[in-house]
C-alpha positions as a printed NumPy array, in Angstrom:
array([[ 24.799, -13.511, -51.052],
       [ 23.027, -10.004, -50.176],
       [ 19.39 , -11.418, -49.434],
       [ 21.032, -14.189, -47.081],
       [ 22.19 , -11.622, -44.99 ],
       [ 19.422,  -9.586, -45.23 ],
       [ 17.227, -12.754, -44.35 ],
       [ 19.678, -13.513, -41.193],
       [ 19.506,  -9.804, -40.14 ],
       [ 15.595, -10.34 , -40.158],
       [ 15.477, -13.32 , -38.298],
       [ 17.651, -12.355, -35.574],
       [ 15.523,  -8.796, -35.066],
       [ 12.572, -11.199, -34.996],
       [ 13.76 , -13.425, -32.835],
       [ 15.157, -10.93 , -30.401],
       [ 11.364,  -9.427, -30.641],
       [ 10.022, -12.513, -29.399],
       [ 12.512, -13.201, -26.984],
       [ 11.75 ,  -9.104, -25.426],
       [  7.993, -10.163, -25.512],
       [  8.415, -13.561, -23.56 ],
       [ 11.187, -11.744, -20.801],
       [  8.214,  -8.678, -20.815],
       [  5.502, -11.102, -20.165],
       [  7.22 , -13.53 , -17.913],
       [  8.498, -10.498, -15.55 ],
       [  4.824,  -8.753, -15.681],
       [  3.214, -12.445, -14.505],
       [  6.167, -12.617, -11.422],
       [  4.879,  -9.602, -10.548],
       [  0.766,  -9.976,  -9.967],
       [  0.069, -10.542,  -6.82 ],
       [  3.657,  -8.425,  -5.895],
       [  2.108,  -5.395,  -7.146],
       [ -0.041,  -3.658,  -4.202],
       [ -1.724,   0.321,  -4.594],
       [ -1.439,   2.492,  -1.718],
       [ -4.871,   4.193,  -0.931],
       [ -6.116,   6.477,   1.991],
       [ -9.486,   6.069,   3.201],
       [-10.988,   8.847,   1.77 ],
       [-10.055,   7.209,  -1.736],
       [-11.508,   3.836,  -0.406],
       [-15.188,   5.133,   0.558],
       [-15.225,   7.004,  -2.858],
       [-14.36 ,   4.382,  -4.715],
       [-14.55 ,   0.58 ,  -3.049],
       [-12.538,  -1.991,  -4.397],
       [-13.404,  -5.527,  -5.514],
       [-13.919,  -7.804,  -2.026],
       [-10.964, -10.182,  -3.8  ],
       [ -8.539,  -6.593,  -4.557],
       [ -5.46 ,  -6.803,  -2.438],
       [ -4.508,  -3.544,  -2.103],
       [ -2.306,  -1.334,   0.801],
       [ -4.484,   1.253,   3.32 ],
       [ -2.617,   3.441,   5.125],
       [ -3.647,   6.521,   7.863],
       [ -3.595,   6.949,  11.196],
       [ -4.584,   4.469,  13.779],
       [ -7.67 ,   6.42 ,  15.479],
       [ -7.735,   7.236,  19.041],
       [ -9.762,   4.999,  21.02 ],
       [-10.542,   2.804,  18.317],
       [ -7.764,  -0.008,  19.171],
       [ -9.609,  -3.151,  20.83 ],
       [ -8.002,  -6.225,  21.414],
       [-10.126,  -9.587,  21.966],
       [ -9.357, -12.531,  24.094],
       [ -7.852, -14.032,  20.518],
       [ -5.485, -12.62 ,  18.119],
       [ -7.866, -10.807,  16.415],
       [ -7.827,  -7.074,  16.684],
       [ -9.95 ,  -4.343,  15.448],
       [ -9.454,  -0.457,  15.067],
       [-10.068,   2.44 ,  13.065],
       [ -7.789,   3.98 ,  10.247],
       [ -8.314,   7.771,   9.099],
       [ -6.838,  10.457,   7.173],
       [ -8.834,  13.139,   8.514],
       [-11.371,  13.243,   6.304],
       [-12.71 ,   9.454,   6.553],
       [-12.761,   6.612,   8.359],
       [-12.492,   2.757,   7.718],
       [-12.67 ,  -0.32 ,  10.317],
       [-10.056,  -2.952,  10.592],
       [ -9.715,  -6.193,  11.826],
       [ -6.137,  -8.092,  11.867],
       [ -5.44 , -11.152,  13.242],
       [ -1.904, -11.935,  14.131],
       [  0.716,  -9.932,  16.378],
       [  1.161,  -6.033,  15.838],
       [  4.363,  -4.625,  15.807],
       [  6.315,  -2.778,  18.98 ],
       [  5.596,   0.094,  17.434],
       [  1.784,  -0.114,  16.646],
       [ -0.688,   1.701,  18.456],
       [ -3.121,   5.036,  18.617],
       [ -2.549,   8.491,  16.914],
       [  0.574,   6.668,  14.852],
       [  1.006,   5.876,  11.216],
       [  0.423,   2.685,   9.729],
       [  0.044,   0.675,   6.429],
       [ -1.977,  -2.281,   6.587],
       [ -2.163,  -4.978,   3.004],
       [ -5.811,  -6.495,   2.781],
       [ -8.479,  -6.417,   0.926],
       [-12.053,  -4.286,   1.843],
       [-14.86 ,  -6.801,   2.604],
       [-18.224,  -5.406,   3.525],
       [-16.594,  -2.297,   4.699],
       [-14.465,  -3.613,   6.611],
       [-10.785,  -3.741,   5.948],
       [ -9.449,  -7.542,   6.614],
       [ -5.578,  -6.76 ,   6.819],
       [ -3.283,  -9.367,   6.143],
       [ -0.031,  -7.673,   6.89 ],
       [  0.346,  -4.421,   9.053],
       [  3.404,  -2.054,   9.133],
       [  4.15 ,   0.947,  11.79 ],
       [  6.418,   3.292,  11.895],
       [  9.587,   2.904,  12.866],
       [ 11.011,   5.773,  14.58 ],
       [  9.414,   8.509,  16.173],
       [ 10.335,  10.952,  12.834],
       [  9.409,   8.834,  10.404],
       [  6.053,   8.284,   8.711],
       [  5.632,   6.512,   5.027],
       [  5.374,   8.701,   2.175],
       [  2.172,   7.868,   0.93 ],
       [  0.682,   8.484,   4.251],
       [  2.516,  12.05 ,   4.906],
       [  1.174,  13.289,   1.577],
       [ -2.12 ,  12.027,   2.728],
       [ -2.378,  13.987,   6.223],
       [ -0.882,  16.591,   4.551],
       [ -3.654,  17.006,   2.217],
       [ -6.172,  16.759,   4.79 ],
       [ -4.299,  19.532,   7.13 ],
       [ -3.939,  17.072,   9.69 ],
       [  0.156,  16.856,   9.912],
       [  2.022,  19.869,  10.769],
       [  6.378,  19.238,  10.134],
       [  7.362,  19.505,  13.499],
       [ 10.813,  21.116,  11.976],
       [  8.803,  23.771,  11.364],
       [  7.185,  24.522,  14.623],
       [ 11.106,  24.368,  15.899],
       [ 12.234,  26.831,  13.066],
       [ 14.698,  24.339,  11.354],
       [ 14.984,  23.07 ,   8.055]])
């Protein structure tokens, strides 16, 4: 009677093995093409992607870099202080887009050229995505305004 319980108490522990492996590998294929890196620019130039890597860039929308053409196509630069890389986008920019303001932008970095697909702005005049704060901070190009103003 012992070693049929014992042999239930295996199968079960296998089985619940397998099923952990199936749920692991079912959620980890939902997820490819979900899964985007941040990088800056400066990590982009030292290390290019693949041409077919979708991945997220995000800096600061250079100052008299923003052209729009007669299409929907637009072009400008992204930096972090340190680096620089072109853009295009095709499509309509948000409200909020535009020079000397923070922005993430999903693509993928073709012949040094990054060919977003999706591009995010701020929202609000305070607020600026983490990945990109950390960035300009790093490069000394953000100063906390809270600080200038003595608050905290």
């Amino acid at each position: 009677m012992k070693s049929l319980k014992k042999k239930r108490r295996i199968q079960i522990i296998v089985l619940a093995f397998v099923a952990l492996a199936l749920s692991a590998s079912l959620i980890g294929y939902g997820f490819r093409d979900g899964i985007n890196f941040y990088r800056d620019p400066t990590d982009v130039i030292a290390a290019p992607p693949p041409a077919n890597e979708v991945f997220r860039l995000g800096g600061l929308v250079e100052e008299g870099s923003l052209v729009r053409g007669e299409s929907e196509t637009i072009t400008f630069n992204v930096t972090d202080g340190a680096e620089v890389i072109p853009v295009t986008y095709t499509g309509i920019l948000p409200d909020l887009f535009g020079e000397n303001q923070g922005m993430i932008g999903t693509g993928k970095y073709v012949n040094g050229t990054f060919e977003a697909s999706e591009i995010l702005a701020k929202h609000d005049e305070d607020y600026m995505p983490k990945e990109v704060l950390d960035s300009l901070k790093d490069s000394g190009l953000y100063v906390d305004p809270n600080a200038a103003a003595g608050e905290s």
